[in-house]
C-alpha positions in Angstrom: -39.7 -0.1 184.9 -41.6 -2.8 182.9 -44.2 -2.4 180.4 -47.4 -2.6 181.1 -49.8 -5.3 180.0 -50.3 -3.5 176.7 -53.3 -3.2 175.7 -52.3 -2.9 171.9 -53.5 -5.9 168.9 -51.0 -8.2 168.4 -49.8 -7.9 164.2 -51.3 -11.8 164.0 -54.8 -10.8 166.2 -57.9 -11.1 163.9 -60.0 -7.9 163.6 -62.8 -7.8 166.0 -65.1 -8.2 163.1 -63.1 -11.5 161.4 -63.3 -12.6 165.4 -66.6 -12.9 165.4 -67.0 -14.1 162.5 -64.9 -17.0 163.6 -66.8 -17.6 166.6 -70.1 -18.0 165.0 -68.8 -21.2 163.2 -65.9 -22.5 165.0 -67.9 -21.7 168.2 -71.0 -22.8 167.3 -72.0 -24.4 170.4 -71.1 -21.7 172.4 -74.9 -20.9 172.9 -76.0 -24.3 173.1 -77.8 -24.5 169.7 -79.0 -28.0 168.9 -77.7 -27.8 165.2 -73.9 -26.7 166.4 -71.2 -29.4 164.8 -70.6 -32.3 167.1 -66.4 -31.1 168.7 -66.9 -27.3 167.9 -66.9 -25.9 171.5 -63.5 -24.8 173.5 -62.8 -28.4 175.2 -62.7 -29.9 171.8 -60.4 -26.8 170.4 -58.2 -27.6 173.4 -58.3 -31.5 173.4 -57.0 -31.6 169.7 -53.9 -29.6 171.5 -53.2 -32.1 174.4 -55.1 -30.0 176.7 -58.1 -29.5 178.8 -60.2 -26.7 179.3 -62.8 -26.4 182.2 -64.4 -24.1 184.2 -64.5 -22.7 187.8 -68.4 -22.6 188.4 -70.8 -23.2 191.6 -74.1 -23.5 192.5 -75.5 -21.4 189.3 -74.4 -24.3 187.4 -77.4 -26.3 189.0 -79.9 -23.6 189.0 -79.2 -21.8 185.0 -80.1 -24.2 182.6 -78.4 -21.7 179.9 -75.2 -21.4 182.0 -75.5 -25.5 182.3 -76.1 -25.6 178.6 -72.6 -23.2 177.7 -70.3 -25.5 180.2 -71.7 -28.5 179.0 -71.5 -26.6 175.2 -67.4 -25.4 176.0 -65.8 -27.8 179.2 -64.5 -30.4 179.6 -63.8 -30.5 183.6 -65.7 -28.4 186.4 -63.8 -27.0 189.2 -66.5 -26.2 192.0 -65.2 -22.3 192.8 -66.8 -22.5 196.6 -68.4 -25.6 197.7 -65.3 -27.5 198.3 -63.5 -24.8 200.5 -62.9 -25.3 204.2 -65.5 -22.9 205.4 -68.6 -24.5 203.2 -67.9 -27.8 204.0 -66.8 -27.1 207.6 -68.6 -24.0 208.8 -69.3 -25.2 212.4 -66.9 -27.3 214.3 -67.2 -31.2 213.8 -70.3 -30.2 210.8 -69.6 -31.0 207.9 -71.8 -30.5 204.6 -71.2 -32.2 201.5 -74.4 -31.4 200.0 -73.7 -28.4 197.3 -70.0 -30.3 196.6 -71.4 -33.7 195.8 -74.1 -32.1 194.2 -71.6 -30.3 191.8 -69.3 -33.2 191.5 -72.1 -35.4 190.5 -73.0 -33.2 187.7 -69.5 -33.6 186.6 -69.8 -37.3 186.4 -72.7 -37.5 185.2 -72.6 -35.4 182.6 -68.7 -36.9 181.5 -66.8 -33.8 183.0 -63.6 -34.2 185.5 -63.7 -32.6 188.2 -61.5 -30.4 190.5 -61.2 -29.6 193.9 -60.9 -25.9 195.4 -59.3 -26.2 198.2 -58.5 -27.8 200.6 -56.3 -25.3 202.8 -56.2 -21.5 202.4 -54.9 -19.0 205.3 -57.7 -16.4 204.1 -61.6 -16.5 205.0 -61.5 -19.2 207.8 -64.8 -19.9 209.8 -64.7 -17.8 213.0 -65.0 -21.1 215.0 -61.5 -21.5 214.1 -60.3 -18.0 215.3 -59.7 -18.5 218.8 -58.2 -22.2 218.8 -54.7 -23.1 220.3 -51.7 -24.4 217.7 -52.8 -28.1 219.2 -56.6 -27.7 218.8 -56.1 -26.4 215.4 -53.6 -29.6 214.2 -56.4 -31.8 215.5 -58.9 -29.9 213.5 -56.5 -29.7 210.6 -55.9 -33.9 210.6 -59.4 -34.6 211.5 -60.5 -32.3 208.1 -58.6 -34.0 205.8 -59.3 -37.7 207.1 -62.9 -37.3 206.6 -63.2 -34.7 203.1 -60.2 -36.6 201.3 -61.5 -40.1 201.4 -65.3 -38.7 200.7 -63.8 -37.5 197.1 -61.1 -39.8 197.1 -61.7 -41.4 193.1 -63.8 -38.6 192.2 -61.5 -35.9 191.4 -59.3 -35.1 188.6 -57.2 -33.1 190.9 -56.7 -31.6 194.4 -55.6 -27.7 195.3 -54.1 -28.9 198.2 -53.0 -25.2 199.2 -54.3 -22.3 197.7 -52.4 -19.2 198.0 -49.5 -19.5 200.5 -47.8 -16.6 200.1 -49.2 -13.1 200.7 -49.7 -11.1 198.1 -50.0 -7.4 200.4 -47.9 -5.3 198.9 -45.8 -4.5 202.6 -44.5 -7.9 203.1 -44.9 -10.0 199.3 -43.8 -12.9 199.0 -43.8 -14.2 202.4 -46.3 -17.0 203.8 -50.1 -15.9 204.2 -50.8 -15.4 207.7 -53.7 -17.5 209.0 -54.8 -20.2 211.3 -52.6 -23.0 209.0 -49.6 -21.2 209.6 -50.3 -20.8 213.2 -50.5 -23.7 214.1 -47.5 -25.4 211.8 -45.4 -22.4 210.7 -44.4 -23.1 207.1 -44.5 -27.1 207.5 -48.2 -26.4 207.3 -47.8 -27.0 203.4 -46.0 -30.3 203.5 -48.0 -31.9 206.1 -51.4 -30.8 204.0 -49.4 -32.8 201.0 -48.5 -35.7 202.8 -51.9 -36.5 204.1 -53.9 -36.0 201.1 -51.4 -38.5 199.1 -51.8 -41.1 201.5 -55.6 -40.7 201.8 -55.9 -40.2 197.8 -53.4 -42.3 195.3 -55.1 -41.1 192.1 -56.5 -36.9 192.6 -53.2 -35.5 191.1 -52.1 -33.0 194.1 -51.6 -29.3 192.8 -50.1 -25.9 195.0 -52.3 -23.3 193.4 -50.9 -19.4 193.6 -52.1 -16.2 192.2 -50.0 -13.1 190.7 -46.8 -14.8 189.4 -48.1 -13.5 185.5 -47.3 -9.8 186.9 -43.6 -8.4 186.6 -44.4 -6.1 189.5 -42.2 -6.7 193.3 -45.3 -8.4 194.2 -45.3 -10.8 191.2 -41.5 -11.6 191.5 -41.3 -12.3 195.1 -44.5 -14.6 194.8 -42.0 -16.7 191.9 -39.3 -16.9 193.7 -41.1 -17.9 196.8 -43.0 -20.2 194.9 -40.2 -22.3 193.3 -38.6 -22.4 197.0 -41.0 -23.5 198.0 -41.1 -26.6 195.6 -37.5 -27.2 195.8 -37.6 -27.9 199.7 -41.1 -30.0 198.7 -39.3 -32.3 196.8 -35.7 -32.2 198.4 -37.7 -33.8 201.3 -39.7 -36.3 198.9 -43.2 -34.6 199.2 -45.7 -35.8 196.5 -46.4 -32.5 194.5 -47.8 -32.8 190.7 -48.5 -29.5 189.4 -48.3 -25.9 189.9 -51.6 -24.2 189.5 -51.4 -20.2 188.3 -54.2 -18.0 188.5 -53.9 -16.4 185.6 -56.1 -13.3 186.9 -54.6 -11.3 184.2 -54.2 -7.5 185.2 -53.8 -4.9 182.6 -52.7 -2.3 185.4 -49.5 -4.3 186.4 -46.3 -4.6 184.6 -46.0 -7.6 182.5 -42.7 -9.1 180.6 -43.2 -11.9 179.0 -39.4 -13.0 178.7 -39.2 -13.2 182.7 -42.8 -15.2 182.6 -41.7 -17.4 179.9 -38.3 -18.3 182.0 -40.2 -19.1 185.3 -42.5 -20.9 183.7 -39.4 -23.1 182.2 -38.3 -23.3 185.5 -41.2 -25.0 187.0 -41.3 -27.5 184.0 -37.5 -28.1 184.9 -39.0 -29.5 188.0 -41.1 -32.1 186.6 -44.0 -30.5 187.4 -47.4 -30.3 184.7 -48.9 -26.5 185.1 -52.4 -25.5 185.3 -53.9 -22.2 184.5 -56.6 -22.6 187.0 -58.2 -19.0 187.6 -58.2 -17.3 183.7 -60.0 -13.8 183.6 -59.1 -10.4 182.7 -59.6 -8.0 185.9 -60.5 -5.3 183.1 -61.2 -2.1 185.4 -58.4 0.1 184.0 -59.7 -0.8 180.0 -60.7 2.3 178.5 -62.8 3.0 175.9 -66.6 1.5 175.4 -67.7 -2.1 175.5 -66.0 -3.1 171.9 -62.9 -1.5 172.7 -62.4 -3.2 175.9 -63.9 -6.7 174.9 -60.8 -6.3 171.8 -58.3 -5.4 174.3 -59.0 -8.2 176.9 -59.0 -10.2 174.0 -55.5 -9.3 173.0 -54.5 -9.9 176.4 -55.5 -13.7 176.7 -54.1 -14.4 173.4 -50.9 -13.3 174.7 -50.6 -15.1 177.9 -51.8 -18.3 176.2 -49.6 -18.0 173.4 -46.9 -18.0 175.4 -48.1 -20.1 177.9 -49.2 -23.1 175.4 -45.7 -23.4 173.9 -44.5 -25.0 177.0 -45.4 -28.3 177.1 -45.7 -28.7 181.0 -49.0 -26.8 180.8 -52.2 -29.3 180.7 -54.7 -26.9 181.8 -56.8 -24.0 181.2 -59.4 -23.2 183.4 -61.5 -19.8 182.9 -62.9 -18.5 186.6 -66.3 -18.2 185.5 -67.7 -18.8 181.7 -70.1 -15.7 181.9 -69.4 -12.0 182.8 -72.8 -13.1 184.4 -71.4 -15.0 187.2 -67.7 -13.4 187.6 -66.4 -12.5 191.1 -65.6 -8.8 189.5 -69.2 -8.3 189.2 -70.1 -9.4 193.3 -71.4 -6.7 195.1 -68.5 -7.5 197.5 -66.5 -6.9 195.1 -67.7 -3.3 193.2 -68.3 -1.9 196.4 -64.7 -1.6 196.9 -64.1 -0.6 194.1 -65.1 2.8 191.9 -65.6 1.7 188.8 -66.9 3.8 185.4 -68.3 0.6 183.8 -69.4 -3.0 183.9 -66.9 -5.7 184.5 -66.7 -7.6 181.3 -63.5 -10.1 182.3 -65.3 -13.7 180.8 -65.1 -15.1 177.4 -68.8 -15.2 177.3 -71.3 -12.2 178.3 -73.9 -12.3 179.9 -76.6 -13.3 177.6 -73.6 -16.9 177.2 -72.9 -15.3 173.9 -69.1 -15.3 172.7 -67.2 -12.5 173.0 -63.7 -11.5 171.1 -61.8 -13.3 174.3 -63.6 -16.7 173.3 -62.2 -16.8 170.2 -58.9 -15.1 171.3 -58.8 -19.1 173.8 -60.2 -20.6 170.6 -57.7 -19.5 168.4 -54.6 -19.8 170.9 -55.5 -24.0 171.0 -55.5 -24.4 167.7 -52.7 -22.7 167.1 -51.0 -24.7 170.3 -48.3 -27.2 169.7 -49.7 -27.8 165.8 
């Protein structure tokens, strides 16, 4: 059985104290302070590697001015986590709402941040009004959804998830396509007809297929990778336009990890021309032990470790964190911890809630300037 994500320092980790010391200068403008050194925030750690760091955010990136102030302090793109999803933009048939996603895209441009969009298809969470809809209503709908969102964006985004999550992740079938309207109505072609479209409607958003779990060395984990580069070989075999690969990165300390097998898939996706972006980074730290410094050190650990290895392939471009702030992560939606029975406080962001830096901040600092020197 594999290890573990191990929860133990790596020899070359900082102590937590020499951490945060590093964060209050290289970090600086973590907090937004109006005397912070002009480049000493994340995007600029990242862009003197080649890459780009971002964030997925929504509507509290309008509505916190201190939130605003750490993106704008940290980011250099701004993935909108729920506006741009089928169901907000679409919730009744033929209704479409652009409001929130222009709203956030704007900030972007206006404020010299790419954007992303998240996404355009995804089997899960579909309005109801789709539920009951024939495999011919729902290819209408399907056509008629992408003719009018893509062209709206069309020159305004860095990149498209054109498909989010294909493959289902339960652990009684893994690996197999999602089950949802999409695949109803096409079967698997679903993917390659969503990719086809958006090319034709969009020359310049760079088109990405966006999957979570491959970091994890469990049975659920491997079937999603080999599903996943199937999935890309019949793409291209058949000429499909496909740029990158977006992974999660929802790093998990409770599942196996091996970093050799993640290291070789990973090769194998850059082996088919394909960039790679970490689109969804967070540690899902409910099986952390200890109190609040011994768990902020261990997540810590476990970023640096993933992005070491991760950043010494050159096909990855990307970081993105899914949320900035503890404050605003998904682990820490009532949704969320009322499934689950948890003895503390989600803490799975590199900033807490009070947008100060935590150990994991300077674990993603550290990792891009020690990127590809």
């Amino acid at each position: 059985m594999k290890p573990k994500w191990p929860p133990h320092r790596d020899r070359d980790a900082p102590t937590r104290r020499a951490a945060l010391g590093l964060i209050g200068g290289a970090l600086s403008l973590a907090t937004g302070s109006s005397s912070a050194a002009p480049g000493s925030g994340l995007a600029a750690a990242a862009a003197r590697a080649g890459l780009v760091f971002g964030v997925a955010a929504d509507s509290e990136v309008l509505a916190d001015p201190a939130y605003r102030a750490l993106i704008l302090n940290n980011c250099r793109l701004l993935a909108p986590s729920n506006s741009l999803k089928f169901a907000a933009l679409q919730p009744e048939q033929g209704v479409f709402h652009f409001e929130q996603g222009d709203a956030l895209v704007g900030f972007a441009e206006r404020n010299g941040l790419l954007a992303r969009g998240h996404a355009l298809f995804w089997n899960d969470y579909p309005p109801a009004w789709l539920q009951n809809k024939s495999s011919a209503e729902l290819a209408t709908v399907f056509d008629a959804y992408l003719d009018r969102v893509v062209p709206h964006f069309a020159g305004r985004l860095h990149s498209w998830d054109v498909v989010n999550e294909p493959f289902w992740l339960g652990r009684d079938r893994p690996g197999t396509f999602r089950p949802g309207p999409w695949l109803r109505a096409f079967g698997e072609d679903y993917v390659e007809r969503a990719f086809r479209r958006t090319a034709a409607l969009d020359a310049q958003a760079k088109l990405v297929l966006n999957e979570a779990w491959t970091e994890c060395a469990s049975p659920v984990g491997l079937a999603v990778r080999a599903s996943l580069l199937a999935l890309v070989d019949r793409l291209q075999d058949r000429g499909v336009k496909i740029d990158a690969i977006g992974l999660q990165g929802h790093i998990m300390p409770s599942e196996p990890w091996d970093e050799e097998s993640f290291a070789e898939f990973l090769h194998a996706l850059s082996a088919r021309k394909l960039d790679i972006y970490l689109t969804e980074l967070d540690v899902v730290d409910d099986a952390l032990q200890g109190g609040v410094a011994e768990r902020d050190g261990a997540a810590a650990d476990l970023t640096r470790r993933l992005l070491k290895l991760a950043l010494d392939i050159p096909a990855v471009k990307m970081v993105v964190a899914w949320s900035l702030s503890d404050k605003y992560s998904w682990l820490r939606n009532p949704w969320f911890t009322s499934r689950k029975h948890l003895s503390h406080v989600a803490r799975p962001c590199p900033f807490d809630e009070n947008m100060q830096p935590k150990p994991m901040a300077e674990a993603i600092a550290g990792a891009f300037r020690g990127a590809r020197g």
